[in-house]
N, CA, C and O atoms as CSV, one atom per row, in Angstrom:
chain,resi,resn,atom,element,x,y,z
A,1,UNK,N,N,0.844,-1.200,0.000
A,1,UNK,CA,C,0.000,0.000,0.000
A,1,UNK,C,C,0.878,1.247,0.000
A,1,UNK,O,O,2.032,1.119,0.408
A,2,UNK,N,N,0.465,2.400,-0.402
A,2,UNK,CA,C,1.242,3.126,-0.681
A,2,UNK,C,C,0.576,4.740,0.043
A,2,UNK,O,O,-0.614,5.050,-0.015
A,3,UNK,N,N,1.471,5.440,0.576
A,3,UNK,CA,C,1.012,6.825,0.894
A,3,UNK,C,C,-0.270,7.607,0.373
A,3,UNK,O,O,-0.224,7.786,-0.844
A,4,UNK,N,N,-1.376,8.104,0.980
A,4,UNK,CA,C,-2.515,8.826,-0.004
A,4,UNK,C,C,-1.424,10.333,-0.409
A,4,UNK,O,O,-1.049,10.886,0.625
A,5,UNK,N,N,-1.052,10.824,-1.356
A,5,UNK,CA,C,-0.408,12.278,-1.301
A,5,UNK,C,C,-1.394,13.580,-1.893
A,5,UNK,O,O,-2.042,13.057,-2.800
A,6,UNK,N,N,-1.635,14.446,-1.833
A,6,UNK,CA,C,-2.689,15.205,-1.958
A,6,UNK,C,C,-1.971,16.748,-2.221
A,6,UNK,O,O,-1.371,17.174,-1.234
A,7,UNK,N,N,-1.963,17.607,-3.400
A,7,UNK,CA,C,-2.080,18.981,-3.502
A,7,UNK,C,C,-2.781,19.684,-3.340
A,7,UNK,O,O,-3.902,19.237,-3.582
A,8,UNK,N,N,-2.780,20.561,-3.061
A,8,UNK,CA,C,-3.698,22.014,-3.189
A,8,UNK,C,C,-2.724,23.002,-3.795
A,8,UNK,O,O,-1.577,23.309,-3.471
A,9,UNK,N,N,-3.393,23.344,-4.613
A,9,UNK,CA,C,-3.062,24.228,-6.123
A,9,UNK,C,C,-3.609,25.302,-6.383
A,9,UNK,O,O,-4.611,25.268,-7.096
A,10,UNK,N,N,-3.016,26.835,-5.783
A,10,UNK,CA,C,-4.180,27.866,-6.613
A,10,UNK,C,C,-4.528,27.805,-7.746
A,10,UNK,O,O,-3.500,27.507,-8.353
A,11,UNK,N,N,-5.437,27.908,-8.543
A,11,UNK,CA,C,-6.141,28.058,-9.524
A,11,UNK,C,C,-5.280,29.048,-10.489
A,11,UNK,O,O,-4.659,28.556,-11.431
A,12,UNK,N,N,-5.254,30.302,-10.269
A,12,UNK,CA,C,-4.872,31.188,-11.334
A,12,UNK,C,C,-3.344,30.828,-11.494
A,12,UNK,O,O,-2.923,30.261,-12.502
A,13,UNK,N,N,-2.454,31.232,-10.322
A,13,UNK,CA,C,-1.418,31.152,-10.625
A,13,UNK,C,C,-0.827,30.349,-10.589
A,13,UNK,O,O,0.335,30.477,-10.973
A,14,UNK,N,N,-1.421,28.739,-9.982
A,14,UNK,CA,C,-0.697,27.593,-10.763
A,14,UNK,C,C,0.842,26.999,-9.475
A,14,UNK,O,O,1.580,26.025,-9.625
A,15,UNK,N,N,0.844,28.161,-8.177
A,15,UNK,CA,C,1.940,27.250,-7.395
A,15,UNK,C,C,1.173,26.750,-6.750
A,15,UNK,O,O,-0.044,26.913,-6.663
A,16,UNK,N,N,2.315,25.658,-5.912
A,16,UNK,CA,C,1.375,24.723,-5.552
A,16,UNK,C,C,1.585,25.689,-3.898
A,16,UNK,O,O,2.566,26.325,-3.515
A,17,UNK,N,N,0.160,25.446,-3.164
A,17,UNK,CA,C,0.265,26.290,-1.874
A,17,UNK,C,C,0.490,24.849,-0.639
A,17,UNK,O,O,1.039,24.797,0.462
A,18,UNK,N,N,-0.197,23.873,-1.440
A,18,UNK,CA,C,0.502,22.929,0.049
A,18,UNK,C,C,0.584,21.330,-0.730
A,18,UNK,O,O,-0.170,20.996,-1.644
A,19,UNK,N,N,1.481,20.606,-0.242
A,19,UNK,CA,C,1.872,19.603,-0.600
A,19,UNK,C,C,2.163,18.731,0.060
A,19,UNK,O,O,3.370,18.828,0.281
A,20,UNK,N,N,1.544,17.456,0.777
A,20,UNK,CA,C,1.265,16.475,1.988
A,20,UNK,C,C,1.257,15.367,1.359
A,20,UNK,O,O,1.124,15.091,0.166
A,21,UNK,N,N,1.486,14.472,2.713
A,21,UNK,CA,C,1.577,13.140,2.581
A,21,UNK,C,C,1.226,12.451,3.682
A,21,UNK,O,O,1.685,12.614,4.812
A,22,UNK,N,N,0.067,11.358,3.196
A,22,UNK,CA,C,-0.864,10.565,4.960
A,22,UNK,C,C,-0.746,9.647,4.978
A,22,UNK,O,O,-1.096,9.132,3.917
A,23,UNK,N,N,-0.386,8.968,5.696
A,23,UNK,CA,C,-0.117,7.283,5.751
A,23,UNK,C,C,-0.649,7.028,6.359
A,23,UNK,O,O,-0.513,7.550,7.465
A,24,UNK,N,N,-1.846,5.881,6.136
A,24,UNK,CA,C,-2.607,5.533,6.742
A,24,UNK,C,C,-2.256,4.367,8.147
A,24,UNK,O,O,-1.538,3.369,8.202
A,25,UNK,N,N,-3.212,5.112,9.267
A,25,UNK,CA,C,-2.796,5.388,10.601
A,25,UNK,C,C,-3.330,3.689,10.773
A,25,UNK,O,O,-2.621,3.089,11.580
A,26,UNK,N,N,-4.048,3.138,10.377
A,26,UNK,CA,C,-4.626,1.649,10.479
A,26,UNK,C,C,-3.409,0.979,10.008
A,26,UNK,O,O,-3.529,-0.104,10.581
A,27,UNK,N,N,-2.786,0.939,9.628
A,27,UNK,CA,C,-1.730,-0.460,8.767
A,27,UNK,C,C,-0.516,0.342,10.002
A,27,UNK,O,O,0.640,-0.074,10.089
């Protein structure tokens, strides 16, 4: 199984504002 990883991306200008990684807390 592998990490869920997830961006959040403003829209217009395209940087990325946050960049995470969750490993699920059950396994």
């Amino acid at each position: 199984d592998h990490p869920f990883i997830f961006i959040i991306q403003e829209r217009e200008t395209g940087n990325i504002l946050f960049l995470g990684r969750v490993v699920d807390p059950t396994q």
